[in-house]
C-alpha positions in Angstrom: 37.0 7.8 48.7 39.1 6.9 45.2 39.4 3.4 45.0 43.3 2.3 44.8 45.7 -0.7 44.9 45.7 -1.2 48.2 42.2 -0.3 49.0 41.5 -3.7 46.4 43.9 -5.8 48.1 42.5 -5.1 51.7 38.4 -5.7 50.3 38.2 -9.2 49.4 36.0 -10.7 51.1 37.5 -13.0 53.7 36.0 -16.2 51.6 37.7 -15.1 48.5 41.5 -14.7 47.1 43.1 -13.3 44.2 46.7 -15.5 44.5 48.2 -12.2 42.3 47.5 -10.5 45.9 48.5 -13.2 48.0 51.6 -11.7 49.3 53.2 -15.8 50.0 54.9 -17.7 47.0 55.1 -21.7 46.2 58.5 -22.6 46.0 59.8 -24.7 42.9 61.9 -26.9 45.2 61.3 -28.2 48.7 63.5 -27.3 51.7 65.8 -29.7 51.2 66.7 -30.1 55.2 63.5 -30.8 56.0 63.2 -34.6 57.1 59.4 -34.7 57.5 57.4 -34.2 54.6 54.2 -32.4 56.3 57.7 -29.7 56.8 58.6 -29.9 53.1 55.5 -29.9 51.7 53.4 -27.1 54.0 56.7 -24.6 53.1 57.1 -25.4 49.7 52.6 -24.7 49.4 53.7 -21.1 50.9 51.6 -22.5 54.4 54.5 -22.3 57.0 57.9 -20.8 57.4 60.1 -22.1 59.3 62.1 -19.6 62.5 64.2 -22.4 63.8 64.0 -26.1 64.7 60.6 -26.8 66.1 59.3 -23.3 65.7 57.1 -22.3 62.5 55.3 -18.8 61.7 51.7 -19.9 60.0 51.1 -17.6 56.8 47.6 -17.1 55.6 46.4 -20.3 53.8 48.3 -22.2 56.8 46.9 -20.0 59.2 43.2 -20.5 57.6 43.4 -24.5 57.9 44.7 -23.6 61.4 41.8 -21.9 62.4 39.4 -24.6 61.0 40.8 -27.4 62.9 40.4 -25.3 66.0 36.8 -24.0 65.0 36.0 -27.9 64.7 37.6 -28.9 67.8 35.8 -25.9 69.6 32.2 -26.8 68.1 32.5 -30.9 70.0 34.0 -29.4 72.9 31.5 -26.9 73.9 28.4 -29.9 72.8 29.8 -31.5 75.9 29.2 -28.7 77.9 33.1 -27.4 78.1 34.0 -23.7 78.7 36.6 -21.5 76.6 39.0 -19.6 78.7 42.7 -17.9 77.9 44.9 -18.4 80.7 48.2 -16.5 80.7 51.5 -18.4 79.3 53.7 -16.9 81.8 53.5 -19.0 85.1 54.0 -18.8 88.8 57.0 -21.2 89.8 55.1 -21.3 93.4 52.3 -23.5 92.2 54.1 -26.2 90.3 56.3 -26.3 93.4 53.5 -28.0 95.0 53.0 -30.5 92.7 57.2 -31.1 92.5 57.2 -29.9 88.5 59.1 -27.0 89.0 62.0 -29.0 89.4 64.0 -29.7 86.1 65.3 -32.8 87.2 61.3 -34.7 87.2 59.8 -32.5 84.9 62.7 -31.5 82.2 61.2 -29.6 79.4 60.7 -26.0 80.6 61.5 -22.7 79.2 62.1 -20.5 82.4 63.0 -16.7 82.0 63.2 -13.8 85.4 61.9 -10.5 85.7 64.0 -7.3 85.9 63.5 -8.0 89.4 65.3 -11.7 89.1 61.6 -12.8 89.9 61.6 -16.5 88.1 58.7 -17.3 85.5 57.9 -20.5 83.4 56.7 -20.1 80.2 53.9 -22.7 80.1 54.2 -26.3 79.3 50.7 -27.6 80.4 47.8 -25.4 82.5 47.0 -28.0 84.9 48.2 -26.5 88.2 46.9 -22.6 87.4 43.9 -23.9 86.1 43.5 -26.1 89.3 44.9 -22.9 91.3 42.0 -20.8 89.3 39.1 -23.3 90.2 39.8 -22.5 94.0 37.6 -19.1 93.5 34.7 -20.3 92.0 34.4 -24.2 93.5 33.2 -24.4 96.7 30.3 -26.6 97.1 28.9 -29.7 95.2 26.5 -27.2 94.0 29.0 -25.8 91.5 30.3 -29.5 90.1 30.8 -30.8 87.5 32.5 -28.0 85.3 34.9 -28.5 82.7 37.1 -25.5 81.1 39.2 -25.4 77.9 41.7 -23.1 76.2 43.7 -22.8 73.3 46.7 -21.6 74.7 50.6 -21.5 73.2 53.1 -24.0 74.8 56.7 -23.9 75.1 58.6 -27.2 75.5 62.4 -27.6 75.5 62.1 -30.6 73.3 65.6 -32.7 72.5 64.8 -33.4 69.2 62.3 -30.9 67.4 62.6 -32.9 63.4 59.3 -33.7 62.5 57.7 -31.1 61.3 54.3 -29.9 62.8 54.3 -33.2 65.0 56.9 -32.2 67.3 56.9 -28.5 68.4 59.0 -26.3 70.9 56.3 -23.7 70.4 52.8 -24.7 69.9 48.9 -24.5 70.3 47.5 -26.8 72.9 43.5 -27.7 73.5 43.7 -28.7 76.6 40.3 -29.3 78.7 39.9 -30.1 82.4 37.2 -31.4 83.7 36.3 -31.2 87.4 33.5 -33.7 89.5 32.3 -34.3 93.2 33.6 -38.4 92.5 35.1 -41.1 90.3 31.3 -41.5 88.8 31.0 -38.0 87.5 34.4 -38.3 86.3 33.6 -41.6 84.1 30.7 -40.5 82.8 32.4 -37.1 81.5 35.4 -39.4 80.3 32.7 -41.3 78.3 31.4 -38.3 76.7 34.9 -37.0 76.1 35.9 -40.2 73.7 32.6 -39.6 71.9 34.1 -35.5 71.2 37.4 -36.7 70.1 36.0 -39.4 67.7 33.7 -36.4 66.0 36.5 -34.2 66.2 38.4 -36.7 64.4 36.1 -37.7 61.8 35.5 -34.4 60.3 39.2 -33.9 60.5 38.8 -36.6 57.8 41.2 -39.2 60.0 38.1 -41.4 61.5 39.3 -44.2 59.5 43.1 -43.8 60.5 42.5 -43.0 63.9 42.3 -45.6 67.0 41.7 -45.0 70.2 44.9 -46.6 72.2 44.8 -48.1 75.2 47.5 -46.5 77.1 49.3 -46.4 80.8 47.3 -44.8 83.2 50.0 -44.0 85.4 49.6 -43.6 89.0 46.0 -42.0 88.1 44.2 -45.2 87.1 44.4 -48.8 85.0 44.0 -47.2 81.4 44.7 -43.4 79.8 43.5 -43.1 76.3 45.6 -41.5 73.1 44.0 -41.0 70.0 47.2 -42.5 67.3 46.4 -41.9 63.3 48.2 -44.6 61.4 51.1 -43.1 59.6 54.9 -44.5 58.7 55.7 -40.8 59.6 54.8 -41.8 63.3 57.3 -42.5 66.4 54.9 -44.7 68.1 54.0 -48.2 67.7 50.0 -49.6 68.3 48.9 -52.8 67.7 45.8 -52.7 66.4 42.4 -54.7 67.2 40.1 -55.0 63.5 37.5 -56.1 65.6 36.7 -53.5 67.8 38.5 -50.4 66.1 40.7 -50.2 69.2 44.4 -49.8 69.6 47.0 -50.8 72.5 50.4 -48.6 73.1 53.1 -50.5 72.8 54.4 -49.6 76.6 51.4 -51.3 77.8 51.3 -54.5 75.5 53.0 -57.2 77.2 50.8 -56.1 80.0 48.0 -56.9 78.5 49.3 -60.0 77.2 49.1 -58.9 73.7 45.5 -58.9 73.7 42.8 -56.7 72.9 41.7 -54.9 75.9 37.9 -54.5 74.8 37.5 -58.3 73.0 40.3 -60.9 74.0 41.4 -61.0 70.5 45.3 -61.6 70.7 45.6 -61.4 66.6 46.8 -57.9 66.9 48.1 -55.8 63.8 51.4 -53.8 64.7 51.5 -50.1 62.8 53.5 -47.0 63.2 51.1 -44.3 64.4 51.1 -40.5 65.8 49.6 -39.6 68.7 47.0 -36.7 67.6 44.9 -36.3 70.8 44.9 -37.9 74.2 42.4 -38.5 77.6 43.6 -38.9 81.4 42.0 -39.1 84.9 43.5 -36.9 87.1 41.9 -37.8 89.8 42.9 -35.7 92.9 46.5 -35.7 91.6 46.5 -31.2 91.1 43.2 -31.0 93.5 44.6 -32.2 96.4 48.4 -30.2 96.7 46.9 -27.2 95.3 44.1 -27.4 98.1 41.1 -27.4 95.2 37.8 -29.0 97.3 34.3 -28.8 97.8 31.9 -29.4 100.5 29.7 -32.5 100.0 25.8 -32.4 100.7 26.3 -33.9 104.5 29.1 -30.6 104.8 32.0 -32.6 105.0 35.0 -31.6 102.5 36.5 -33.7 99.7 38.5 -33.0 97.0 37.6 -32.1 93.8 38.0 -35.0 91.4 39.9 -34.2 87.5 40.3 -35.3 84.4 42.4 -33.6 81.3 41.9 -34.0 77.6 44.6 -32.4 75.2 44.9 -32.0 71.3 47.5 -30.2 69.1 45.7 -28.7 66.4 48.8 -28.1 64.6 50.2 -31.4 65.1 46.8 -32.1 63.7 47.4 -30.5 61.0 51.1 -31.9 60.2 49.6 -36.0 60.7 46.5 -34.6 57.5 49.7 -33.9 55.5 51.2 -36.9 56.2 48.3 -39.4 55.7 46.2 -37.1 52.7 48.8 -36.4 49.5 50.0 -37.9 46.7 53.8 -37.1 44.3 52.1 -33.9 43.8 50.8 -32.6 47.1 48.7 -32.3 49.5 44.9 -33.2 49.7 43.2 -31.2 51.9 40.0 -32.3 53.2 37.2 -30.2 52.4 36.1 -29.3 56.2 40.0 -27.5 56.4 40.8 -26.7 53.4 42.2 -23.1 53.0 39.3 -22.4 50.1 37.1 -25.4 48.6 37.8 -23.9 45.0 41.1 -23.3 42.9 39.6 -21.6 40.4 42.5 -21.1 37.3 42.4 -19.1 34.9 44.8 -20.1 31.5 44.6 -16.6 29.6 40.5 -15.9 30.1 40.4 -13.4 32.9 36.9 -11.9 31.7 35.5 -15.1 32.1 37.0 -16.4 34.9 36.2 -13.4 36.7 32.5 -13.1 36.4 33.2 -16.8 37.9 35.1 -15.9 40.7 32.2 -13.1 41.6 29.5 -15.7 41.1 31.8 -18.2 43.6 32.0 -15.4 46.1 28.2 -14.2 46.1 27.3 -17.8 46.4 29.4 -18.3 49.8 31.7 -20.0 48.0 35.5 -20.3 49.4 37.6 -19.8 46.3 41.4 -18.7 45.8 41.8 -17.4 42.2 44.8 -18.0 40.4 44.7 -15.3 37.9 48.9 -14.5 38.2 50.8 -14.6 34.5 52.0 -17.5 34.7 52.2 -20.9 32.1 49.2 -23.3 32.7 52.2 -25.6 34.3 53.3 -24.1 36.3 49.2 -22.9 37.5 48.2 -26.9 38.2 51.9 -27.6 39.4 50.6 -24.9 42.5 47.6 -26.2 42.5 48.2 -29.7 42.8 50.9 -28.9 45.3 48.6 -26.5 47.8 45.6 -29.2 47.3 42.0 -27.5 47.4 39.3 -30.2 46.9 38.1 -28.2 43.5 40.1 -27.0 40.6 37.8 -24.9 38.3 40.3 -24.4 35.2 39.1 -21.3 32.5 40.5 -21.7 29.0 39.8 -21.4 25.6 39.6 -25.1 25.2 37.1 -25.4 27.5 35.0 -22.7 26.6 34.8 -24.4 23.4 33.9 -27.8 25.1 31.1 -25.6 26.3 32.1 -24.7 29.8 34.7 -24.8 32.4 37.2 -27.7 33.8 36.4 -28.9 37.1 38.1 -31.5 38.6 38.7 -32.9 42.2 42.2 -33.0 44.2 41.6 -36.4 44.8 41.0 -37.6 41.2 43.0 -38.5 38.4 40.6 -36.4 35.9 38.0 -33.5 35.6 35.1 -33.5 33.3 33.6 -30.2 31.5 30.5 -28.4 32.8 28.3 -25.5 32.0 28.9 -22.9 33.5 25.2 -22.2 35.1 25.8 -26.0 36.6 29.1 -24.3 38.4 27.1 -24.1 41.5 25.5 -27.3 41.5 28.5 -29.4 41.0 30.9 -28.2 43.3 27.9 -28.0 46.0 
């Protein structure tokens, strides 16, 4: 078959860009009614484009970092034995009638639509009650406990106010996990292993050292629920935050505790703005018990099943990153995330840079290549501004300096190497 344009454009390998095929543009200027700056900067990189308030297509590179996040998020939840399941977004108003949620006036952010048949449907804000409802055909005995079941599923929420970017959605991926146990013990010890995920999950996010656990209401379900809050001036919450232990209290819950740290005592407590990136509840036998979801115990006697939930936005994941990892120029992508690990720029030597991109791409190497016509401003200005962790620059000076440019997002300035160390240094 002849080989033509598009045939080229469609080939690349998945681990490898040329940005002259990358049908997305940068933008000179950020949107200008954008209040966040995750918004202003993730459009302006060509990541996101925004439909409507709260409501954001993801174009490739976003859509790549989107898929990492979840791909990282999927790898801790199934070590702790959790199962991936898609569950439909359109819901049956009967079952969230039983656990009085249907009604607008307790539970106010739905989107509801009907049938042709003026049938009424929800279009899902949480899974717990069909998840529950689902559970009913495969628990039945104490035999079949503990489970715990996970999706990444899209949400709909009538939010008021939809102005922060990626970290407040009316349309949006949730990882949300429910866990289900024979008692309060199996529960706690799941619970346990649960924090452990999220910190992981965290971490090699690259927000382990931003992120607290917070001590948070428990509601009717028990003392204590757990958020997970990344420190950011961007956030709407408030924590105040224990040094000592690495553990944070809400602020609904402070003067309950007396402005002390729930873990150590210590009452000298740093306040900070933070966003909540991931949060931990018991359910107990709040969706069990209405929806009819039991088991019979080992003396044959039935008892409700007993749950606990565990939620994270991976976009909203993604909008805190941008907040917390840029600079005046950009974004700075961690390199577990990031779109590509290598920018590798060309400045008027394609034949070189070329044989480099194809020795980037048969090593494994991630790498979007910037081989547009443009000036070598206006090359860094998009590469400072989409933020991969490498920059490989290709240009007569430093071909003369005996090599290539390479230089990390996060530092002020690259050094020259040969071009058989390529591999080596970037590894």
């Amino acid at each position: 078959m002849p080989e033509n344009g598009w045939t080229k454009a469609i080939l690349w390998p998945a681990s490898a860009m040329k940005q002259s095929k990358l049908f997305t543009k940068t933008s000179k200027q950020a949107p200008s009614e954008e209040t966040s700056f995750n918004a202003r900067a993730l459009i302006q990189a060509g990541f996101i484009n925004k439909e409507m308030a709260g409501i954001y297509d993801f174009l490739p590179l976003g859509l790549r970092v989107l898929e990492k996040i979840i791909a990282i998020i999927r790898e801790e939840m199934n070590k702790i034995g959790a199962q991936e399941v898609l569950l439909t977004a359109l819901q049956n108003p009967e079952l969230w009638k039983k656990t009085n949620r249907w009604d607008d006036a307790v539970y106010d952010v739905w989107f509801k639509t009907k049938l042709k048949n003026d049938t009424e449907l929800g279009l899902a804000t949480t899974h717990e009650e069909p998840l529950t409802n689902l559970l009913k055909k495969h628990i039945s005995s104490y035999k079949d406990l503990p489970k715990c079941v996970y999706q990444f599923q899209t949400k709909f929420r009538n939010e008021a106010r939809a102005k922060s970017g990626l970290m407040r959605l009316r349309e949006f991926i949730m990882k949300d996990a429910y866990s289900f146990h024979a008692d309060e013990k199996g529960l706690d010890e799941y619970y346990e292993k649960a924090k452990v995920a999220y910190a992981n999950i965290f971490k090699r996010l690259g927000l382990g050292e931003k992120t607290y656990m917070t001590f948070a209401s428990g509601g009717t379900f028990s003392k204590y629920s757990h958020e997970f809050q990344t420190l950011t001036g961007a956030g709407e919450d408030t924590i105040y935050i224990c040094e000592k232990c690495h553990v944070a209290i809400n602020r609904e819950i402070i003067e309950d505790v007396k402005h002390a740290c729930t873990e150590c005592g210590n009452k000298d407590l740093k306040e900070e703005k933070a966003v909540e990136v991931g949060n931990i509840f018991k359910l107990k036998t709040k969706y069990s018990k209405p929806l009819g979801l039991s088991f019979m115990n080992m003396s044959g006697q039935p008892n409700d099943v007993v749950m606990g939930c565990y939620g994270i936005g991976p976009q909203r994941v993604m909008g805190t990153i941008v907040e917390v990892l840029h600079d005046d120029k950009g974004i700075i992508w961690p390199e577990a995330i990031a779109p590509f690990k290598v920018h590798l720029v060309s400045l008027n030597k394609d034949e070189e840079a070329e044989k480099i991109y194809n020795d980037l791409v048969q090593a494994g190497i991630e790498v979007l290549y910037d081989d547009r016509d443009l000036t070598a401003g206006e090359k860094f200005a998009d590469s400072d501004l989409i933020g991969l962790p490498y920059r490989i620059i290709v240009s007569e000076k430093s071909i003369k300096g005996g090599g290539v440019e390479i230089k990390k997002r996060s530092e002020a300035k690259g050094s020259i190497v040969k071009e058989k160390d390529i591999l080596e240094t970037i590894k």
